[in-house]
C-alpha positions in Angstrom: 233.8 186.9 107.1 231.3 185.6 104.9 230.3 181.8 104.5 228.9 179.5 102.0 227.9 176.0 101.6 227.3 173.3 99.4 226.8 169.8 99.2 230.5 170.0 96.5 234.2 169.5 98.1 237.0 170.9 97.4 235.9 174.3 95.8 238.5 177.1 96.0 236.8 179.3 94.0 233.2 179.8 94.3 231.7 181.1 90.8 228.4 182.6 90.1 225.5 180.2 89.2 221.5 180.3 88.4 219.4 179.5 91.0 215.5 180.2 91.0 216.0 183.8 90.7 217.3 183.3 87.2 221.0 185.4 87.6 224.0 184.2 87.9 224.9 184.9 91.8 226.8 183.6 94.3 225.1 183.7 97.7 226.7 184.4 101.4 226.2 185.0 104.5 227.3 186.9 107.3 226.7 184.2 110.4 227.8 180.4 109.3 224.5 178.9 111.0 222.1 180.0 108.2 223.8 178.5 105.0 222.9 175.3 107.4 219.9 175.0 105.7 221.6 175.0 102.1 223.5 171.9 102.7 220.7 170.2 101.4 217.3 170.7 98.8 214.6 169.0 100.0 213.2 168.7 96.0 216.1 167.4 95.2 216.4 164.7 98.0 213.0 163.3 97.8 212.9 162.8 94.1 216.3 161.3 94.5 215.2 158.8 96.6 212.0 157.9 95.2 213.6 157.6 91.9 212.6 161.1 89.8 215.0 161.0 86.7 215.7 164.2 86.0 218.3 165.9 84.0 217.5 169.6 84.4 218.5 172.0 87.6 216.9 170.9 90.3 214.7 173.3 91.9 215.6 175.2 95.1 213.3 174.6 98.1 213.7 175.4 101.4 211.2 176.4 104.5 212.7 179.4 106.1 212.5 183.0 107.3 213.8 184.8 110.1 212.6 186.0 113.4 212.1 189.5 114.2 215.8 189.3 116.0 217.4 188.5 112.6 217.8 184.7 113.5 216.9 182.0 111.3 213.7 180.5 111.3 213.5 176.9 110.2 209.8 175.7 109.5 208.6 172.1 109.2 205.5 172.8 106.4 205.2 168.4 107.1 205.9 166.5 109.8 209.1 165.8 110.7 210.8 168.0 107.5 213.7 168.7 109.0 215.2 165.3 109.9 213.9 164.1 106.5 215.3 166.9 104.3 218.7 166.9 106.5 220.0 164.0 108.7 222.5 161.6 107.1 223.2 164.3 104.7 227.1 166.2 104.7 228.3 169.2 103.2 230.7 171.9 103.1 230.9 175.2 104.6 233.4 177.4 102.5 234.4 180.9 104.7 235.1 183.9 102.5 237.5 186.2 104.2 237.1 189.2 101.6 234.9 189.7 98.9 234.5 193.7 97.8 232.4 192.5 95.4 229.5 191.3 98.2 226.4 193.5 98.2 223.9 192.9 100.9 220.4 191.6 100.4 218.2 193.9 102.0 215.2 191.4 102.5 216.8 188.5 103.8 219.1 189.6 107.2 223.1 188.7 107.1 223.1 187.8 103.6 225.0 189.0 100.4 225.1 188.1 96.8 228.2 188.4 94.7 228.1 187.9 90.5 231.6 188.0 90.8 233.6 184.9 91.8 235.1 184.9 95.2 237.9 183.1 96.4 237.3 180.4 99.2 239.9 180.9 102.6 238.7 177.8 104.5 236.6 175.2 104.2 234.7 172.9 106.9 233.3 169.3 106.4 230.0 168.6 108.2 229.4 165.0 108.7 225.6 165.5 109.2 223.6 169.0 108.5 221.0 167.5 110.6 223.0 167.7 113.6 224.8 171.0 112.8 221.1 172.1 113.0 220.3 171.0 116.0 223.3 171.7 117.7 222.8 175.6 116.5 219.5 175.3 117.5 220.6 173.9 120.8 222.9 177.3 121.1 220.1 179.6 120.2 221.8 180.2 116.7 218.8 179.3 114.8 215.0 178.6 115.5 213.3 175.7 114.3 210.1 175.8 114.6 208.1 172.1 114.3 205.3 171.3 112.1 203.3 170.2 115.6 203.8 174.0 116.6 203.0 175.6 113.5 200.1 177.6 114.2 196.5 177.3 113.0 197.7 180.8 110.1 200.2 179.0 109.2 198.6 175.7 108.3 195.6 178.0 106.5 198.7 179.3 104.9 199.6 176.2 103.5 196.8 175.0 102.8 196.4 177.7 100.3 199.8 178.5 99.4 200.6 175.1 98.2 198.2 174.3 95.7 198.9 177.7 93.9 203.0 176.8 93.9 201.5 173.5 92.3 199.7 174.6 89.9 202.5 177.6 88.7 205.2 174.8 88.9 204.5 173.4 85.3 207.9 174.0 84.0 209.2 172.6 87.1 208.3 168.6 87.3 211.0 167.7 89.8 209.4 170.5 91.7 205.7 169.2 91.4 206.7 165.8 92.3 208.0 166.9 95.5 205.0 168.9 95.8 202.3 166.3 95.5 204.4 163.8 97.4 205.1 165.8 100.9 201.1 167.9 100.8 199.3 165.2 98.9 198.4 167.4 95.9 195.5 165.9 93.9 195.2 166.8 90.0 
């Protein structure tokens, strides 16, 4: 079984579409806890709320990795990301029975790509991604690791890593928005 999900209803078919790697793909994954996180895009939320008009893609941001188990890592980069990028927000999770199409992603763990389409052979409604989260978490599913206990590497990290995304991000305004919002970027 491979799963799917998305923020869209009702899909029995899921078709390839462009994300930030620029192919047309469909993305799975082999455990249902890690397309958690892709229930909702934290660019695309904030600009929302604070009122962003934009008519373009939105761009694709989320703060994970995996643990040296294979288990989803979930990191706040800003206080309190997690609840803010996910609570109140439902979603989908579309389960793919067969799919011979599916190749695996070496560099991210349990995950596949398709640039076929795939039919869909269940679906499940989650009321709230930011309790799905914490109830995997809760299970030892997933890790999610607070911005309070990122480590003094990581923060460096950031503090680094951010203002180069900034500054590459010119064709991506919904993206620098987000940006200078959530790490206080100054031009």
């Amino acid at each position: 079984m491979l799963y799917h999900a998305s923020p869209v209803g009702g899909i029995q078919t899921l078709v390839p579409h462009v994300s930030n790697h620029e192919k047309p793909l469909v993305y799975l994954s082999g455990r249902r806890e890690n397309v958690l996180v892709y229930l909702s895009n934290a660019v695309e939320k904030h600009c929302r709320e604070a009122g962003f008009e934009w008519n373009q893609p939105w761009y694709k941001w989320a703060s994970y990795g995996f643990t040296k188990e294979g288990l989803l890592l979930l990191e706040e980069y800003y206080p309190n990301a997690t609840m803010e990028i996910y609570k109140g927000v439902s979603g989908y999770i579309y389960r793919v029975d067969e799919c011979t199409a599916a190749m695996p992603m070496a560099e991210i763990p349990h995950a596949y790509i398709s640039s076929e389409s795939v039919d869909v052979a269940d679906c499940e409604y989650i009321p709230d991604a930011y309790e799905a989260l914490l109830e995997a978490e809760n299970e030892g599913l997933i890790v999610i690791k607070r911005y309070d206990d990122l480590s003094e590497g990581t923060r460096r990290w950031l503090e680094k890593m951010i203002p180069q995304e900034y500054a590459k991000a010119e064709s991506h305004p919904d993206y620098r928005h987000f940006l200078k919002a959530k790490f206080s970027i100054s031009e």
